[in-house]
BAPAMI-519197 format. One record per residue: residue number from 1; residue in three letters; x, y, z of N, C-alpha, C, O in turn. Coordinates in nm, 3 decimals, always signed. Example, Ala and Ser with C-alpha at 12.3 -4.5 7.8 and 13.67 -1.06 7.14 Angstrom:
REM BAPAMI-519197
+-----+------+---------+---------+---------+---------+---------+---------+---------+---------+---------+---------+---------+---------+
|  nr | rest |     n.u |     n.v |     n.w |    ca.u |    ca.v |    ca.w |     c.u |     c.v |     c.w |     o.u |     o.v |     o.w |
+-----+------+---------+---------+---------+---------+---------+---------+---------+---------+---------+---------+---------+---------+
|   1 |  ALA |  +1.319 |  -0.569 |  +0.780 |  +1.230 |  -0.450 |  +0.780 |  +1.320 |  -0.330 |  +0.780 |  +1.424 |  -0.332 |  +0.846 |
|   2 |  SER |  +1.285 |  -0.225 |  +0.708 |  +1.367 |  -0.106 |  +0.714 |  +1.290 |  +0.003 |  +0.787 |  +1.341 |  +0.114 |  +0.804 |
+-----+------+---------+---------+---------+---------+---------+---------+---------+---------+---------+---------+---------+---------+
***
This chain:
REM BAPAMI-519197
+-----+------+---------+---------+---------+---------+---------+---------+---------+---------+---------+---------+---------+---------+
|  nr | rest |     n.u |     n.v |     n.w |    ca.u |    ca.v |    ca.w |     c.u |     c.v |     c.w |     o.u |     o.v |     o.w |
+-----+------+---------+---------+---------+---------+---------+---------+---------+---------+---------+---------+---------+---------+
|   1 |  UNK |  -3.296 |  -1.686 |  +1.208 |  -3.262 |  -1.698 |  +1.349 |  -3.391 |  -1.713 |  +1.427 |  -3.500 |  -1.668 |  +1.391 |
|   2 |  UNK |  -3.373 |  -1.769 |  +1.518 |  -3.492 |  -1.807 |  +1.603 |  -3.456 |  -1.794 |  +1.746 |  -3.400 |  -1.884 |  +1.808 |
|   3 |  UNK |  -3.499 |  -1.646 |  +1.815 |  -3.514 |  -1.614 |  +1.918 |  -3.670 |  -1.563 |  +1.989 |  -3.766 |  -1.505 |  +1.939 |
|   4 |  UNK |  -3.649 |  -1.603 |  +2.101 |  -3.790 |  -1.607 |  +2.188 |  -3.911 |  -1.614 |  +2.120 |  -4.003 |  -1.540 |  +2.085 |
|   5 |  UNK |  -3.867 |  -1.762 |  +2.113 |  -4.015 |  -1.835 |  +1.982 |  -4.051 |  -1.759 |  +1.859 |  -4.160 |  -1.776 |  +1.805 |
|   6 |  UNK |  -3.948 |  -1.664 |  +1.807 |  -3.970 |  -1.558 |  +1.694 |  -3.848 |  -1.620 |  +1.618 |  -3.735 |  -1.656 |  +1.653 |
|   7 |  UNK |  -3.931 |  -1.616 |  +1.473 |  -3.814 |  -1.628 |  +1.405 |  -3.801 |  -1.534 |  +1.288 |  -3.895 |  -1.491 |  +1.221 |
|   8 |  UNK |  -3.632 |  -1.501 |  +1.267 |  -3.623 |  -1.360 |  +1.211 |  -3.530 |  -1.394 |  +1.050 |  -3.452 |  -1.484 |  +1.020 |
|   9 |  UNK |  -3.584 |  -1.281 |  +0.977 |  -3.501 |  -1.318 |  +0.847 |  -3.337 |  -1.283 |  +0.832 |  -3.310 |  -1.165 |  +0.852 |
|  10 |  UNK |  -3.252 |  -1.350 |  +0.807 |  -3.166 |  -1.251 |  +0.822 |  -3.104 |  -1.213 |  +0.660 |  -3.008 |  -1.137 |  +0.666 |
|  11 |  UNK |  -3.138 |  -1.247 |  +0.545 |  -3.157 |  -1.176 |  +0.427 |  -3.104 |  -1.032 |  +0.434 |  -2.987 |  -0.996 |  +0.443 |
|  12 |  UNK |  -3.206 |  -0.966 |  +0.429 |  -3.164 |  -0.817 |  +0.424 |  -3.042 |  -0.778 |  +0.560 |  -3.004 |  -0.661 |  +0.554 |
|  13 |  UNK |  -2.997 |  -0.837 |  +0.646 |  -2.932 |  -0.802 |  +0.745 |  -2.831 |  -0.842 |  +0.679 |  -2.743 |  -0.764 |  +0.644 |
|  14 |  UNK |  -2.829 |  -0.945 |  +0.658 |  -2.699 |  -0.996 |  +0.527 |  -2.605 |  -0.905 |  +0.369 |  -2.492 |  -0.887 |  +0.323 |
|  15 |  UNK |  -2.738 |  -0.877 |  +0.345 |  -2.751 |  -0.784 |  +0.222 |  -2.655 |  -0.637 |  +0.260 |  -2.547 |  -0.601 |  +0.214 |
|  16 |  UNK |  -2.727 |  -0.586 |  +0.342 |  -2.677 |  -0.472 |  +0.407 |  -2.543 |  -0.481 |  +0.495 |  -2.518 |  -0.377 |  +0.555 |
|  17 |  UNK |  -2.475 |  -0.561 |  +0.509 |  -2.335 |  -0.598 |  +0.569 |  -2.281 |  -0.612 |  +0.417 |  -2.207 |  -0.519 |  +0.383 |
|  18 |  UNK |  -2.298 |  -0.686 |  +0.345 |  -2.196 |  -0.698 |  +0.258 |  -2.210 |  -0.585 |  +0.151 |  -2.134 |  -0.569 |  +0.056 |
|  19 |  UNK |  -2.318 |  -0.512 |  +0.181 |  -2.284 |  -0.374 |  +0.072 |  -2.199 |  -0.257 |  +0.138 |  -2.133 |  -0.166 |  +0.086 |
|  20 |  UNK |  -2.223 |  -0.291 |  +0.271 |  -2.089 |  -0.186 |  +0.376 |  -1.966 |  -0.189 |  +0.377 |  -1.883 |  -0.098 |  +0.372 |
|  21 |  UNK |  -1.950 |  -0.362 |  +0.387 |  -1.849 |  -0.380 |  +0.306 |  -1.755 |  -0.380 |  +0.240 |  -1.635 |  -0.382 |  +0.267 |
|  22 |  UNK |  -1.826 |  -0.377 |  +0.121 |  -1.797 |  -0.335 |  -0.029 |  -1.746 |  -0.194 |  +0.007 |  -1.628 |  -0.159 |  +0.012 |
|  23 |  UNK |  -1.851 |  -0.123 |  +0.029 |  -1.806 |  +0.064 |  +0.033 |  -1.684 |  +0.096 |  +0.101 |  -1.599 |  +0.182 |  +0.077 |
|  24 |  UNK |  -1.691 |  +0.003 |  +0.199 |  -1.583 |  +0.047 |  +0.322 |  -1.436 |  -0.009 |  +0.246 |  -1.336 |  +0.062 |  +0.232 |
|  25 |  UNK |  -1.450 |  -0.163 |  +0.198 |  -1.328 |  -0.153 |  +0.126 |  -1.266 |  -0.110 |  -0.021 |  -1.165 |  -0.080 |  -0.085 |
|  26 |  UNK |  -1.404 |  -0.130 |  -0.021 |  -1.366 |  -0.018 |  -0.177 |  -1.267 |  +0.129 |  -0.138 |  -1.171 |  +0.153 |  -0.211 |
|  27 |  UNK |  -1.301 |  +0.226 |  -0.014 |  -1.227 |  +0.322 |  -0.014 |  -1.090 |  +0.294 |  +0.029 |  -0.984 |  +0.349 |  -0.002 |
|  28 |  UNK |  -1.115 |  +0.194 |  +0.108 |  -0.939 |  +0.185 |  +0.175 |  -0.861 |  +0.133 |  +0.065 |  -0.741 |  +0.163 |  +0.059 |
|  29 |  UNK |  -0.923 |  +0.045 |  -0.040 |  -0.843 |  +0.011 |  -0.129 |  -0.781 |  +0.086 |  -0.248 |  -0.668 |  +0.074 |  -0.296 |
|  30 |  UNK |  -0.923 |  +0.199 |  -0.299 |  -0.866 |  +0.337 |  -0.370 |  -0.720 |  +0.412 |  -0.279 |  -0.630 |  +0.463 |  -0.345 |
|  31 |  UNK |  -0.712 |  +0.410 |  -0.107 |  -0.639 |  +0.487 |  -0.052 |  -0.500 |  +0.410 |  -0.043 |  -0.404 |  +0.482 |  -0.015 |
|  32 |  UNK |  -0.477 |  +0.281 |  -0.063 |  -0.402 |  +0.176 |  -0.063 |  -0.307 |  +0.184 |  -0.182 |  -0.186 |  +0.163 |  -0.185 |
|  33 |  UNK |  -0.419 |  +0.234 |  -0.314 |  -0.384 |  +0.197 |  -0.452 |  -0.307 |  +0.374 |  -0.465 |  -0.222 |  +0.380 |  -0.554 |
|  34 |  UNK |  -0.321 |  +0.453 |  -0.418 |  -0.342 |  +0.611 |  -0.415 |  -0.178 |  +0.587 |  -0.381 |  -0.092 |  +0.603 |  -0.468 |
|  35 |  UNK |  -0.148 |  +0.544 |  -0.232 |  +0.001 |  +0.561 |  -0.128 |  +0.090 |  +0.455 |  -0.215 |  +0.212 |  +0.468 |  -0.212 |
|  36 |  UNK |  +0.035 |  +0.357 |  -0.289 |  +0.175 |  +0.285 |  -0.325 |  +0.201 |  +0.349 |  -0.469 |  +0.312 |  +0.340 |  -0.519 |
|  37 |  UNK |  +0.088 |  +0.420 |  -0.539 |  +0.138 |  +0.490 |  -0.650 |  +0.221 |  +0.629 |  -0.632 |  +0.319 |  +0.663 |  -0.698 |
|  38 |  UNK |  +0.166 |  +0.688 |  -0.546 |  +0.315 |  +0.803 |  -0.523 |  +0.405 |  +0.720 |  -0.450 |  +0.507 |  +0.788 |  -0.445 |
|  39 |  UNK |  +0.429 |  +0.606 |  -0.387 |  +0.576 |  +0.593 |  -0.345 |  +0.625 |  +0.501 |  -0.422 |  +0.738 |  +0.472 |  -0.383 |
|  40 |  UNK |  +0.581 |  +0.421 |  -0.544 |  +0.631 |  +0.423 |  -0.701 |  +0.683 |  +0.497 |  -0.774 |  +0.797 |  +0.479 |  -0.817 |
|  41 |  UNK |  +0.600 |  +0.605 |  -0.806 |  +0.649 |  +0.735 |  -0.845 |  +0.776 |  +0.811 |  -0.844 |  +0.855 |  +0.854 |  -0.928 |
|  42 |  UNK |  +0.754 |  +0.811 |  -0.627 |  +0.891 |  +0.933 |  -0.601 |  +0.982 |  +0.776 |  -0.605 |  +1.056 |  +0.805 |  -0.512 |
|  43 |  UNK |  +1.013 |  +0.680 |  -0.633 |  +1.124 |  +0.567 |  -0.593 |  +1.157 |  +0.564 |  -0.751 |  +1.278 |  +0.563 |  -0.768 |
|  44 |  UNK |  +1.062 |  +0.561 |  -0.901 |  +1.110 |  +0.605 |  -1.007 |  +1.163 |  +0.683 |  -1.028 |  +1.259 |  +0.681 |  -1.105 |
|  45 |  UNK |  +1.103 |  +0.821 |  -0.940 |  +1.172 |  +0.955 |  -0.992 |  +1.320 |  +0.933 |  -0.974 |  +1.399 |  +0.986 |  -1.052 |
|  46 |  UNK |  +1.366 |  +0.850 |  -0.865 |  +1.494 |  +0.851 |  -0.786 |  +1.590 |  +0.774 |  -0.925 |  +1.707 |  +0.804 |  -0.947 |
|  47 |  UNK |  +1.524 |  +0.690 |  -0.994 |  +1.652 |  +0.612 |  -1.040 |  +1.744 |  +0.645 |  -1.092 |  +1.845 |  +0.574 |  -1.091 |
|  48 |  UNK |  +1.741 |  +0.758 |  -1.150 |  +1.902 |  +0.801 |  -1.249 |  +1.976 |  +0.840 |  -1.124 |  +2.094 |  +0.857 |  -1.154 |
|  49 |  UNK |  +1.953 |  +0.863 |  -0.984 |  +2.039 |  +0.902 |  -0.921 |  +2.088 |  +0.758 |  -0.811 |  +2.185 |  +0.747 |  -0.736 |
|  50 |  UNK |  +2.014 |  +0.695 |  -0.832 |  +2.054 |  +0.533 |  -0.773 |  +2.162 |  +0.462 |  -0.862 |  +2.238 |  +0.375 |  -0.819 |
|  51 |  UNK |  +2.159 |  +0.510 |  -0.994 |  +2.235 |  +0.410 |  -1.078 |  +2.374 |  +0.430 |  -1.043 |  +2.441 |  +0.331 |  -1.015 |
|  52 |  UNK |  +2.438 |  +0.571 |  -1.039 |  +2.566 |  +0.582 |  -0.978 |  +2.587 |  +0.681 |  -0.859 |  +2.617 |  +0.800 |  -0.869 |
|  53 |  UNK |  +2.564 |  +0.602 |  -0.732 |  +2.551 |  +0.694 |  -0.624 |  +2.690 |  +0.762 |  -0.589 |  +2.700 |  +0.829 |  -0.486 |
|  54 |  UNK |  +2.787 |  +0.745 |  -0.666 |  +2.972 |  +0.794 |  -0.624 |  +2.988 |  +0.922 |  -0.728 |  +3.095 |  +0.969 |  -0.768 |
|  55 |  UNK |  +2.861 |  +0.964 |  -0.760 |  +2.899 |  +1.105 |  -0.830 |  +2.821 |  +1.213 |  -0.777 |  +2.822 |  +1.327 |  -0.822 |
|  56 |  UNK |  +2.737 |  +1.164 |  -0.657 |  +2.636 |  +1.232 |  -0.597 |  +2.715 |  +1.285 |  -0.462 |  +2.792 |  +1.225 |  -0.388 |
|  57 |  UNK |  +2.666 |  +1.421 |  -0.459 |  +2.741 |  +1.487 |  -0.366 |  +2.642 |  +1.444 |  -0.163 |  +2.537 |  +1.392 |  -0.126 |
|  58 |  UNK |  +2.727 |  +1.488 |  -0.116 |  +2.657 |  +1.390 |  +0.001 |  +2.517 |  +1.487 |  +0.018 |  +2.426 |  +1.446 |  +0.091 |
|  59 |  UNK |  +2.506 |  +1.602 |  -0.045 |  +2.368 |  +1.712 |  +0.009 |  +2.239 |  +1.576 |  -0.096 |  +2.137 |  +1.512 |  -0.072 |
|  60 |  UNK |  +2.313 |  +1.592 |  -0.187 |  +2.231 |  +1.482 |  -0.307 |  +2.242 |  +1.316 |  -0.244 |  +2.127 |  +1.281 |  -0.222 |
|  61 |  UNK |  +2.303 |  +1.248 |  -0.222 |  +2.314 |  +1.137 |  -0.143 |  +2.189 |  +1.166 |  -0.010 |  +2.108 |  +1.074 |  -0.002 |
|  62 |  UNK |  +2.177 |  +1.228 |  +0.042 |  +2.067 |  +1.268 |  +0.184 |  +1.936 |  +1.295 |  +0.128 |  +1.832 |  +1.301 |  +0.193 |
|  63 |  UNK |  +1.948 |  +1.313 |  -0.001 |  +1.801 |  +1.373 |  -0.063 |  +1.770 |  +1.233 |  -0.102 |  +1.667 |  +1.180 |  -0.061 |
|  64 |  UNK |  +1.860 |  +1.167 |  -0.183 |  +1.813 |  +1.049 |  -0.224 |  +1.765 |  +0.959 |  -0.108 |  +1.679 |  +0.874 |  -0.133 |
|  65 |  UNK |  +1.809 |  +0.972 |  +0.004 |  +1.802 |  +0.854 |  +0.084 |  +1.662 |  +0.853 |  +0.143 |  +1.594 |  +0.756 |  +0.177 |
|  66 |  UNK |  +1.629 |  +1.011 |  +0.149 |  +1.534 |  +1.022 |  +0.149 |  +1.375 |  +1.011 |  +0.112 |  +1.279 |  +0.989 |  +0.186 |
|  67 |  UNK |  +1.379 |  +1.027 |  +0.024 |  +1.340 |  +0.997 |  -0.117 |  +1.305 |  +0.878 |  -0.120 |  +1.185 |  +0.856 |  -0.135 |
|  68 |  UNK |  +1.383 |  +0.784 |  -0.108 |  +1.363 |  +0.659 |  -0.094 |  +1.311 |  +0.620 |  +0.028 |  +1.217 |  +0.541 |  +0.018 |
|  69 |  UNK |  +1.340 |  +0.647 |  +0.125 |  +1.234 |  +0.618 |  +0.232 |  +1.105 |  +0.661 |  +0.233 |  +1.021 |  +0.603 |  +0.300 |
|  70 |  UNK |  +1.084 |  +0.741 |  +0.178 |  +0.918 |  +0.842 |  +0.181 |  +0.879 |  +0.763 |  +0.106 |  +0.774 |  +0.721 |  +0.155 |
|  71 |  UNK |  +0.909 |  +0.686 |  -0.039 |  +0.890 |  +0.611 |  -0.119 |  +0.830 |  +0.495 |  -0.076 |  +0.731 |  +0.440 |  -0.125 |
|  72 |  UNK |  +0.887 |  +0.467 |  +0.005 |  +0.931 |  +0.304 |  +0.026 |  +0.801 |  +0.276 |  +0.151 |  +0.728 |  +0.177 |  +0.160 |
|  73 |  UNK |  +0.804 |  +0.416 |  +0.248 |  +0.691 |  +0.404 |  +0.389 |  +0.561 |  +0.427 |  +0.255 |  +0.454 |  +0.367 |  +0.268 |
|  74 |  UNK |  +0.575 |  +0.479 |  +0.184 |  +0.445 |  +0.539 |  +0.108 |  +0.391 |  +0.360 |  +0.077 |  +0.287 |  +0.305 |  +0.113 |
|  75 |  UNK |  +0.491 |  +0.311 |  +0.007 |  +0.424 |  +0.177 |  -0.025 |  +0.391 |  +0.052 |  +0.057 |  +0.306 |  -0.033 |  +0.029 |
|  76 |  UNK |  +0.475 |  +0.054 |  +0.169 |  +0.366 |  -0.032 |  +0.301 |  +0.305 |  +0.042 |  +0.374 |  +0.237 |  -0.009 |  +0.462 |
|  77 |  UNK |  +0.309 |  +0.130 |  +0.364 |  +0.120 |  +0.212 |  +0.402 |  +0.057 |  +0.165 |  +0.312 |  -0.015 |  +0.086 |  +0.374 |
|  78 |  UNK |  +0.022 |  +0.153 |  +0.176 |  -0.044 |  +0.112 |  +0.091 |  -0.115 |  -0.007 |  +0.060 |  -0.231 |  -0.036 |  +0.033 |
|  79 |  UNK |  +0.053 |  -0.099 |  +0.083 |  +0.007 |  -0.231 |  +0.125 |  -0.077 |  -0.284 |  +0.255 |  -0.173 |  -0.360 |  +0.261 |
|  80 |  UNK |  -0.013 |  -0.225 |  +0.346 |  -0.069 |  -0.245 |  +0.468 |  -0.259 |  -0.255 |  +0.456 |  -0.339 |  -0.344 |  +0.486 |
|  81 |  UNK |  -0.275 |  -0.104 |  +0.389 |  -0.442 |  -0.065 |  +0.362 |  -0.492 |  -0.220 |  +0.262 |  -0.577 |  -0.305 |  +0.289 |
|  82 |  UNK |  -0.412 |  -0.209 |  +0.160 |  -0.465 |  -0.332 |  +0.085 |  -0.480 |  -0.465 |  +0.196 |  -0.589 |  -0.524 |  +0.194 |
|  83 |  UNK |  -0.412 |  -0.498 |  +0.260 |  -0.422 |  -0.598 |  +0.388 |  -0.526 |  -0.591 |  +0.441 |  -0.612 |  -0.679 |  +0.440 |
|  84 |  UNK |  -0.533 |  -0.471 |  +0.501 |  -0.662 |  -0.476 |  +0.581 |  -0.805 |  -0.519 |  +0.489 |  -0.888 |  -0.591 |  +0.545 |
|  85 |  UNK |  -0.829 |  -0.468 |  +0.339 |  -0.930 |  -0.479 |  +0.278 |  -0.941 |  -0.647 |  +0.281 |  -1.039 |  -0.716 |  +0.308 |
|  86 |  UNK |  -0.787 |  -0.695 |  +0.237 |  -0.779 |  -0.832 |  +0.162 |  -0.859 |  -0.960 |  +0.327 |  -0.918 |  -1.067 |  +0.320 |
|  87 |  UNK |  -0.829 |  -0.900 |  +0.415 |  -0.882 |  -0.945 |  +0.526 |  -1.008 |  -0.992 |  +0.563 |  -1.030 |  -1.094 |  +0.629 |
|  88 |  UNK |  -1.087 |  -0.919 |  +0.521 |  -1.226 |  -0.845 |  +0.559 |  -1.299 |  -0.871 |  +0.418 |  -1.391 |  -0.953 |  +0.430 |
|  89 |  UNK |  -1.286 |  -0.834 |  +0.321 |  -1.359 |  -0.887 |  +0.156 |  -1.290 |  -0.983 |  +0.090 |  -1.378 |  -1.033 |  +0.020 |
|  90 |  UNK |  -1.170 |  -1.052 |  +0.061 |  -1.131 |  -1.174 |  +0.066 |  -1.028 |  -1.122 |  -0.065 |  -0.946 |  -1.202 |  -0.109 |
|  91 |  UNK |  -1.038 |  -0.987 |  -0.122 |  -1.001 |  -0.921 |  -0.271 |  -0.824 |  -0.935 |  -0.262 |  -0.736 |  -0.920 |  -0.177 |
|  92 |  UNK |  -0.836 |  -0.967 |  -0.388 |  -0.676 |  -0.962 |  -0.335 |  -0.603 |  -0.905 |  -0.488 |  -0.658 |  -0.910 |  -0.598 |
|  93 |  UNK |  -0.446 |  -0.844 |  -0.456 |  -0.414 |  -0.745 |  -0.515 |  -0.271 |  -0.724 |  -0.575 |  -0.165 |  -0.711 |  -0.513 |
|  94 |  UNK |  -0.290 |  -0.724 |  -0.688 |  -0.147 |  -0.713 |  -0.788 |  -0.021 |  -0.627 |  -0.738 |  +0.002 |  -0.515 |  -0.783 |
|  95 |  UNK |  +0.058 |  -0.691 |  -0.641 |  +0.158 |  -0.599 |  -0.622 |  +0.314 |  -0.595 |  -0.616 |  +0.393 |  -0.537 |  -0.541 |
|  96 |  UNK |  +0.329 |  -0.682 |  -0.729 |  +0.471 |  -0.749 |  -0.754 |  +0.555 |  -0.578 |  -0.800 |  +0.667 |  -0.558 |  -0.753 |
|  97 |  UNK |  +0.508 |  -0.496 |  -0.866 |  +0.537 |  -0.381 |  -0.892 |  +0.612 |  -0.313 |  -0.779 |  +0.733 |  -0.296 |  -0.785 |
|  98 |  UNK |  +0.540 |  -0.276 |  -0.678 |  +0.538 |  -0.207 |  -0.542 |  +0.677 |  -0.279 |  -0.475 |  +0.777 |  -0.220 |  -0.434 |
|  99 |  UNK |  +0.657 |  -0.403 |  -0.477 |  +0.756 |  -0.502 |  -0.392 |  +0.858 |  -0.488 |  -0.465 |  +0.939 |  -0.524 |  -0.379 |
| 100 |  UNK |  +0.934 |  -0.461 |  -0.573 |  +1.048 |  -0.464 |  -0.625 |  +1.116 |  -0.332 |  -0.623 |  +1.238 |  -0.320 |  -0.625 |
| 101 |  UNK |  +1.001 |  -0.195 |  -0.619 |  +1.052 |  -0.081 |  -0.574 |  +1.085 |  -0.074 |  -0.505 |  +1.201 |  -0.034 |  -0.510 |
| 102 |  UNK |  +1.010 |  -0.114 |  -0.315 |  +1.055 |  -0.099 |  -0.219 |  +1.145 |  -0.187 |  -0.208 |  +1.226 |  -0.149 |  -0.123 |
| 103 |  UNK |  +1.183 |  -0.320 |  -0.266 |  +1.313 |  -0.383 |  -0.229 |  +1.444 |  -0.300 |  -0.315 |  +1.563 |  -0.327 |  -0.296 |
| 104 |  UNK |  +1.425 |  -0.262 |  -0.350 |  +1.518 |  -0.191 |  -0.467 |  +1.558 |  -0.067 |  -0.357 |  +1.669 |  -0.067 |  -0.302 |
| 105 |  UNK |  +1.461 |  +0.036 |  -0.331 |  +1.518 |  +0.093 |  -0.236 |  +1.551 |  +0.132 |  -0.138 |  +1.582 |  +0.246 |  -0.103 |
| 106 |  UNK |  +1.541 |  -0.039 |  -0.042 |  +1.587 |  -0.067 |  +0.070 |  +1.700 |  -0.127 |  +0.048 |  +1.759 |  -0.171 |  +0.146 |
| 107 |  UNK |  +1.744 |  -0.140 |  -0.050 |  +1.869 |  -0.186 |  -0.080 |  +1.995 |  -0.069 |  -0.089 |  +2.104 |  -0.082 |  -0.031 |
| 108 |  UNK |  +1.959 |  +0.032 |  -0.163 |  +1.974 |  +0.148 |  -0.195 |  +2.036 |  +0.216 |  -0.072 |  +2.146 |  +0.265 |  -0.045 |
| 109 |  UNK |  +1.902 |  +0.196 |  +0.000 |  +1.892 |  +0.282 |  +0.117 |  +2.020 |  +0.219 |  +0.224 |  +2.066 |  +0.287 |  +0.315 |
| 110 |  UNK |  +2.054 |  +0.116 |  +0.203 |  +2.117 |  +0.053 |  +0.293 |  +2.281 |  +0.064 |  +0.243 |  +2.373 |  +0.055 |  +0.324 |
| 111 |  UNK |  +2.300 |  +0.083 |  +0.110 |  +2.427 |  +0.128 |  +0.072 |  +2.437 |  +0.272 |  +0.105 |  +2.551 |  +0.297 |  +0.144 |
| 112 |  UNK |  +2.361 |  +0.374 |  +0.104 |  +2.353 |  +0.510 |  +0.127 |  +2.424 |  +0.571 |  +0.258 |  +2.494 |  +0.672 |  +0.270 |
| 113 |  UNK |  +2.377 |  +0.462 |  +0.367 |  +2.429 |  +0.485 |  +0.506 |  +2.564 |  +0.463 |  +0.532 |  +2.609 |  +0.482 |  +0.645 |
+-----+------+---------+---------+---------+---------+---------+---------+---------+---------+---------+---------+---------+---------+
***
């Protein structure tokens, strides 16, 4: 850069942005990878009680529905974080997994009501 007849390197100014970066999305993406694995988790834990919801008593029907929503917000929080990284470092991220849970139990969720 060349300001007031000075001219400046910008190398290391460069260097030092993209190692911030890195750090900065490196954590959101550990915290990304963290929220869609517990709301994987509790949306697995759920399935034997998704498979036949007409034997589930309605106290159990409310738990499930639940369940599945905590699940389901857990994993676009997750995604969401992965977004923001994929934005900003260009990284992008395996999540066909995540997307079939939460469609699974927004589906769920929508027979429940």
């Amino acid at each position: 850069i060349d300001k007031a007849n000075k001219t400046y390197a910008l190398a290391p100014f460069k260097k030092a942005q993209a190692k911030g970066i890195k750090v900065l999305c490196t954590e959101i993406e550990r915290e990304g990878q963290d929220a869609c694995d517990q709301g994987l988790k509790l949306i697995q834990a759920s399935e034997s009680r998704m498979i036949d919801t007409g034997k589930l008593t309605d106290a159990e029907k409310k738990q499930l529905k639940t369940d599945l929503q905590k699940g389901g917000d857990l994993i676009r929080d997750g995604m969401n974080l992965f977004d923001r990284s994929q934005q900003v470092s260009q990284h992008t991220f395996e999540t066909t997994q995540y997307t079939k849970a939460r469609k699974a139990a927004a589906m769920k969720i929508g027979e429940l009501k």
